[in-house]
N, C-alpha and C positions, 0 to 999 in steps of 0.2 A: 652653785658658787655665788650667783646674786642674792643670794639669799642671806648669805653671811656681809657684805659689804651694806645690806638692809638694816639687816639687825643691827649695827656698828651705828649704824645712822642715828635706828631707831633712841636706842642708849644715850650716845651723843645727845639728841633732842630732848631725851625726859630731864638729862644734865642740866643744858639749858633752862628747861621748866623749873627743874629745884633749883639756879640759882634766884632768878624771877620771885621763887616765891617766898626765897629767904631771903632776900630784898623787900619784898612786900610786908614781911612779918617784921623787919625790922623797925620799920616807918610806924606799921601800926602799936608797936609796943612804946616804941619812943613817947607817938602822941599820947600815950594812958601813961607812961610814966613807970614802965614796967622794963623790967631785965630785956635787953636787947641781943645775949650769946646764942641765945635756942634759934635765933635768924640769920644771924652771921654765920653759923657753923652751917646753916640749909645751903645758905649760901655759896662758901666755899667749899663747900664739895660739891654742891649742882656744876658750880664752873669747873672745878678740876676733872668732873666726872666729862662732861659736855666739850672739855677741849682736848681732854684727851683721846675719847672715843671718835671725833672729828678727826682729828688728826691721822688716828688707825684709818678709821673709812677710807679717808683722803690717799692715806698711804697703801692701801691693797686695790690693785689694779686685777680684775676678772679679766680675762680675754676669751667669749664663747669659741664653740668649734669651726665658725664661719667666719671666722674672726683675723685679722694680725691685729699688732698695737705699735705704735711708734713711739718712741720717748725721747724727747729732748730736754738737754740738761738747761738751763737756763743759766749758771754759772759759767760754763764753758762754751755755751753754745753749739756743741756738739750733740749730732744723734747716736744714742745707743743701738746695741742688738735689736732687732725687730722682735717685739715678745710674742710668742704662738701662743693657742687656746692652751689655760689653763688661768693660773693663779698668783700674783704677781705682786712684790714690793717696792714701791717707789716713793720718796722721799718728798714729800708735799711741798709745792711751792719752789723746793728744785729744780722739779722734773714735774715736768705736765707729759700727759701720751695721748694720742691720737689715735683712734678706732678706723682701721679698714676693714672692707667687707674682702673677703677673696673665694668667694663663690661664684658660680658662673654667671655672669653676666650678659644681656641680649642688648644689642642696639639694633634699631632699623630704621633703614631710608625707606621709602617706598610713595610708589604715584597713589595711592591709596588715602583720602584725608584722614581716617581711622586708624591708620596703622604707623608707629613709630611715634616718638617724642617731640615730636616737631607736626604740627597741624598742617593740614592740608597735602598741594604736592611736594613732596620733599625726594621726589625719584632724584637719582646722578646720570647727571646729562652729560654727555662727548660725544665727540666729531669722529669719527672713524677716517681710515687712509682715504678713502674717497669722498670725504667731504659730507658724509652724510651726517644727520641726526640720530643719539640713539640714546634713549631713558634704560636706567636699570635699576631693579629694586633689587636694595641689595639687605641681607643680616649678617650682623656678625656675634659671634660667641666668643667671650673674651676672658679672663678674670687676673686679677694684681697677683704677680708672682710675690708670693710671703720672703723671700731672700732677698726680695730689691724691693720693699716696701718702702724704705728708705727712699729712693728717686723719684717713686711716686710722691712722697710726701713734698718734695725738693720742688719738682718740676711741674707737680699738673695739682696737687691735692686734693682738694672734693670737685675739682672745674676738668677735669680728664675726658670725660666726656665730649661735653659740648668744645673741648680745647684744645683736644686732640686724638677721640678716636672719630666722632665726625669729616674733619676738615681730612685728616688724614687720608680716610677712604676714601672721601668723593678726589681730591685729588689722583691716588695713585688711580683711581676705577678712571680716570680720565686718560690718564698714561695709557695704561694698556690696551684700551680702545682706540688711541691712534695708532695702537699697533697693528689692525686689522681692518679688514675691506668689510664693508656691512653685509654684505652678502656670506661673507664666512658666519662672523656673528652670527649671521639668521639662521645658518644652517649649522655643518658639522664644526663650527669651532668654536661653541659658546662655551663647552669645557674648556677648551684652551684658555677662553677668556676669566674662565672662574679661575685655574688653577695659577695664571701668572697673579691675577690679583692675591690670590692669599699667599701664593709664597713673597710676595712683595711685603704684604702688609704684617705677614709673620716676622719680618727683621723689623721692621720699625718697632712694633709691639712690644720685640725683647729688649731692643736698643732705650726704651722708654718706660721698661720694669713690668710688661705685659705680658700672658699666655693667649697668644691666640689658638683658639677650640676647634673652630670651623669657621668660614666663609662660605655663605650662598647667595648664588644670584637668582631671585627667585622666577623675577620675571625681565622679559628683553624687550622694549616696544621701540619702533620705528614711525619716522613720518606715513601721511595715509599712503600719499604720494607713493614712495617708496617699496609700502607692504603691497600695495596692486601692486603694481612692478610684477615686483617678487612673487607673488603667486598668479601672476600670467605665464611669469620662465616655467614655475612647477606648472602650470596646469600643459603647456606646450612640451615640456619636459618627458612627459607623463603621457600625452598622446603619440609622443616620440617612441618612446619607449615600449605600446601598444600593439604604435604599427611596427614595428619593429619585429613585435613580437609574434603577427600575423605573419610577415616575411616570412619569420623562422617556423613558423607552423605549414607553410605553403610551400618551403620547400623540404620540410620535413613528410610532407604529403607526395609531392614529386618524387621524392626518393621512395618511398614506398612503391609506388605506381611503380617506377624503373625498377626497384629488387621484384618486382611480381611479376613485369613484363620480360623483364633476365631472366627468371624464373621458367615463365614459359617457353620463351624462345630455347632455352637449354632442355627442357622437355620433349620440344619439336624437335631439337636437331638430334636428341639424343633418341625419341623415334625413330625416326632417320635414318638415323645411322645402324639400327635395328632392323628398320627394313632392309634396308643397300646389303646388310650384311646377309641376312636371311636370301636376299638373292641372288648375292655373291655364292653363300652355300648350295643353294639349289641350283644353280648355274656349274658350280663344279662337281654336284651330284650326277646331274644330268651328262653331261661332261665323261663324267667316269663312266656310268653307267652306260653311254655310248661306244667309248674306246673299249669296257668290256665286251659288247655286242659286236664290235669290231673284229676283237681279238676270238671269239666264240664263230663269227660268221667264215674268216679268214681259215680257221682247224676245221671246220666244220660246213662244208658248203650246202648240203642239203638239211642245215639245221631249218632253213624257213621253211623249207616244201615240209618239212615237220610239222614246223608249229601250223602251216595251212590246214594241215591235216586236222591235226588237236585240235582246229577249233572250227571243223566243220559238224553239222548238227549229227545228230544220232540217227536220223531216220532215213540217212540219203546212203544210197546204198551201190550205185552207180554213179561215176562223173565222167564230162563229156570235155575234151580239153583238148586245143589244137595239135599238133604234131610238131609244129615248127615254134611254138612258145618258150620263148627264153629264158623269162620271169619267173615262171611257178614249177616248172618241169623240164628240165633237159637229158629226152628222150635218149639222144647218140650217150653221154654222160651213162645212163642210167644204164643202159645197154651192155657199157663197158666194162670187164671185169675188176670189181675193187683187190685190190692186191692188199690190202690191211684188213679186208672181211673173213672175217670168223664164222663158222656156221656154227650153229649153236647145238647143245645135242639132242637127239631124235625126242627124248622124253618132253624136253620144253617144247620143241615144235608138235606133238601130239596134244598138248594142254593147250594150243590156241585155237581161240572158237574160229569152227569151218566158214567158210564164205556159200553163202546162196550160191547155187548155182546160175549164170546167166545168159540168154542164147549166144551165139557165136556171131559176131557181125565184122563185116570186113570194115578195115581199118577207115577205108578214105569216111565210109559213111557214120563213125564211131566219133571220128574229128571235126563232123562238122562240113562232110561233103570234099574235103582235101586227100 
């Protein structure tokens, strides 16, 4: 589209040249004495060509795509429609237009001498709630709302910048930082400190025909002073937190030790109690197995002169035993007729093996002299 308000020009200009040269032709034909029309007519048509194609140029307003345009009438004094990219008519001499950019835009503060539009340091400085010092490099991303191109034109024009989104920011970045303890800032409330500054600074922006993009803070610097401070509490913070943590491992260690030593102890007693019991059992085995032999000795009175017998050896075939002996043999007892004795019949008493025969000895010397 610049291409056409070029060529308009260009025409325009050659106009120009042929009226110049039909000027020129004319002078020269006068001085020789010669017909002057063939000059005059170069003439007025170089100029009609030359003002009217100026005139066109003048009047076709381009607006690129990165573009708004402002127009004001100069008869009325009033501003028009803000004209967006494209291709546009305006009445020369009128109406003059004013070219804004509304692409995005970068400003920066920063303590850095290389960085931002302003040489050297140009960080934003504020006092925090306690009294501290605190630098901040701040960017902001901005660009001219094309619907209120107008306000800009009004209020800030091509000096917005340095007129007002500078002054702006380092003030409100002022504000919000007496909103806070520099200890917060330093630690977890530097978001806090970005996010009040941009919502702050997005109402002015729109109040003054701006988009604000983004605000970042990029860097936060304190007195030296201060930053020791500050990382003495972290460095003590931090060994706080260490031992702390040893505590918690020491008695996470105790408590080990104590489930292992409950552990044990409940093993022992439940031993223990395994034994006590196992002898509690045999205690009342024994127990039973008594009151049986009780009950077996009381039916049964010559059951021990039995079992003496069972378990005298095989080879002894004579025994020599007092007469008067309570113990093993009770002779009067034995003597006496059992009234519950069965004789067995003749066939089982022929099946037991004979007895040796053995001399006959009188009693007292059989006993042992009694």
């Amino acid at each position: 589209m610049g291409g056409i308000s070029s060529l308009l020009g260009a025409v325009a200009l050659l106009g120009f040249l042929g009226f110049l040269g039909g000027i020129g032709l004319v002078v020269v034909a006068a001085s020789q004495g010669r017909p002057v029309r063939g000059g005059i007519t170069l003439a007025a048509v170089g100029l009609a060509l030359g003002l009217v194609f100026s005139v066109i140029s003048q009047g076709i307003l381009i607006v690129e795509p990165q573009q708004v345009a402002v127009v004001f009438n100069t008869l009325t004094g009033e501003l028009g429609e803000p004209r967006r990219p494209g291709t546009h008519i305006v009445v020369p001499v009128l109406q003059t237009a004013t070219i804004y950019p509304i692409e995005q835009q970068q400003y920066t503060m920063s303590g850095i001498p290389s960085e931002g539009p302003v040489a050297g340091d140009d960080a934003v400085r504020g006092r925090t709630l306690d009294g501290q010092e605190v630098y901040l490099d701040v960017s902001i991303l901005f660009g001219i709302d094309p619907d209120d191109a107008n306000t800009v034109h009004i209020r800030w024009q091509n000096r917005y910048e340095n007129d007002f989104v500078r002054p702006t920011v380092r003030g409100l970045a002022r504000e919000v930082i007496s909103r806070f303890r520099a200890e917060d800032i330093f630690g977890e409330q530097r978001r806090a400190v970005e996010e009040s500054l941009e919502e702050l600074m997005a109402v002015r922006m729109d109040e003054e025909g701006f988009i604000l993009t983004d605000l970042l803070i990029r860097d936060v610097t304190f007195s030296q002073a201060f930053t020791e401070s500050i990382e003495r509490k972290q460095i003590a913070e931090q060994q706080a937190l260490e031992a702390a943590f040893r505590v918690q491992e020491e008695l996470q260690n105790a408590e080990r030790v104590r489930v292992t030593a409950q552990g044990a102890r409940d093993a022992e007693i439940a031993r223990a109690e395994g034994s006590a019991q196992a002898i509690v059992l045999r205690a009342k085995a024994q127990a039973e197995a008594l009151r049986l032999v009780s009950e077996q000795l009381a039916a049964n009175p010559l059951l021990v002169q039995y079992e003496y017998i069972q378990r005298l050896s095989d080879n002894i075939q004579l025994a020599l035993v007092p007469t008067n002996s309570p113990f093993l043999f009770d002779f009067q007892s034995l003597a006496q007729p059992n009234p519950n004795f069965v004789a067995p019949p003749a066939a089982e008493i022929e099946a037991l093996p004979q007895l040796s025969e053995t001399p006959e000895t009188d009693s007292d010397s059989e006993t042992g002299g009694e």
